[in-house]
C-alpha positions in Angstrom: 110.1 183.5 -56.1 111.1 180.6 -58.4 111.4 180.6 -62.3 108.5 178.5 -63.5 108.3 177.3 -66.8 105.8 178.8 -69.1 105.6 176.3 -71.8 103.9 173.7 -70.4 100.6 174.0 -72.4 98.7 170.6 -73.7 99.8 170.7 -76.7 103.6 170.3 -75.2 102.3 167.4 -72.9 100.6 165.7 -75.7 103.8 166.1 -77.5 105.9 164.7 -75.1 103.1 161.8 -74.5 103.1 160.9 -77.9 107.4 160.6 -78.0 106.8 158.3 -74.7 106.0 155.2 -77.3 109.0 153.3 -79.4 107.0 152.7 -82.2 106.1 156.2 -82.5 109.6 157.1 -82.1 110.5 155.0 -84.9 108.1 156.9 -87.3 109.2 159.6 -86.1 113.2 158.3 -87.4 111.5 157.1 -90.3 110.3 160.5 -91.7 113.2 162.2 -90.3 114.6 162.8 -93.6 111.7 162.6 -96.1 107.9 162.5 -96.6 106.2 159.0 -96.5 103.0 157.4 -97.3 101.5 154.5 -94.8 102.6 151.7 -97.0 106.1 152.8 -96.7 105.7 153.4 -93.3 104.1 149.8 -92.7 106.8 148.3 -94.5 109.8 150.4 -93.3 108.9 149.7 -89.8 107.1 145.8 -89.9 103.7 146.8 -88.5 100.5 146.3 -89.7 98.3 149.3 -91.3 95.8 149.2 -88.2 98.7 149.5 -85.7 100.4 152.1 -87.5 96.8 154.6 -88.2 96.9 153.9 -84.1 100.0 155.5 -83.5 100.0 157.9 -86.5 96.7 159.4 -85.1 98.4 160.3 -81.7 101.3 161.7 -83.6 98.7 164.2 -85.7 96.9 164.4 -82.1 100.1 166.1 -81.1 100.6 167.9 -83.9 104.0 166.0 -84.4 103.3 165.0 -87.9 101.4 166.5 -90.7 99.2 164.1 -93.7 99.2 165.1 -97.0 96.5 163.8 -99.3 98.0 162.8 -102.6 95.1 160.7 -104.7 94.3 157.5 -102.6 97.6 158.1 -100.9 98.2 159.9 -97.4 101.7 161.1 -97.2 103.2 162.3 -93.7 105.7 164.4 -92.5 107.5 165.9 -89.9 105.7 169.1 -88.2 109.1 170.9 -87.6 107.9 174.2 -85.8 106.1 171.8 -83.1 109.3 169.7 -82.2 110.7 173.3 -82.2 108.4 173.8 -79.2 109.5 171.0 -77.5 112.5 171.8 -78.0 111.8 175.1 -76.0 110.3 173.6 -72.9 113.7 171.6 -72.6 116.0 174.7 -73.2 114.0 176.8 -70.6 113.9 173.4 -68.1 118.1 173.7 -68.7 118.1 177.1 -68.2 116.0 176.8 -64.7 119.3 175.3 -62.7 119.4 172.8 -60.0 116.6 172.8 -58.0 116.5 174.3 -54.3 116.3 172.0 -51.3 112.5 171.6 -50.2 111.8 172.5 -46.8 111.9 170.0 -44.3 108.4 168.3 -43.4 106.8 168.9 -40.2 
C-alpha cells in the first residue's frame, strides 16, 4: 500500500491558498522579522488599507498571521507554529519518494 500523507487538513490547504498570492507573500516578507501595524504595512508594501485588510483577512483566515490590538492600532505578526505545519506537509511530501508508474489505462 502507498504512504499517504496525513497532513493534508484545511487548515494546511488554506495555508498553502493564502501563500498562492504575491501580495500576501510580500506581507508575509514584510513581518518576517518584526511585528507591524497596517499603516506600516500599507506603506512598506504601496497598497491601499482596503486592499491590504483583503489580503490580511485571508492570512488570519489561515492562521498565518496573528493581530494584536494595541489602542486604535492593530499590530500583526507571524504565526510561527502554523508555517511549522506547512513546513511538515512538505517534509513528509519529500520523504514520500518518486512516485510509482500508474497503471496503464484500459
Amino acid at each position: 500500500m502507498a504512504e499517504t500523507i496525513s497532513l493534508t487538513t484545511s487548515q494546511t490547504i488554506a495555508g498553502f491558498h493564502a501563500l498562492s498570492e504575491p501580495l500576501r507573500l510580500q506581507v508575509i516578507d514584510a513581518l518576517w522579522t518584526q511585528e507591524l501595524c497596517v499603516c506600516d504595512l500599507c506603506d512598506r508594501l504601496d497598497v491601499s488599507q482596503s486592499k491590504l485588510s483583503f489580503h490580511l483577512k485571508a492570512l488570519r483566515d489561515a492562521k498565518l498571521v496573528i493581530a494584536r490590538q494595541e489602542g486604535r492600532w492593530i499590530y500583526y505578526s507571524l504565526n510561527l507554529p502554523q508555517f511549522e505545519l506547512l513546513e511538515q506537509f512538505l517534509a513528509e511530501l519529500r520523504h514520500c519518494g518518486p512516485a510509482r508508474p500508474g497503471r496503464p489505462c484500459a
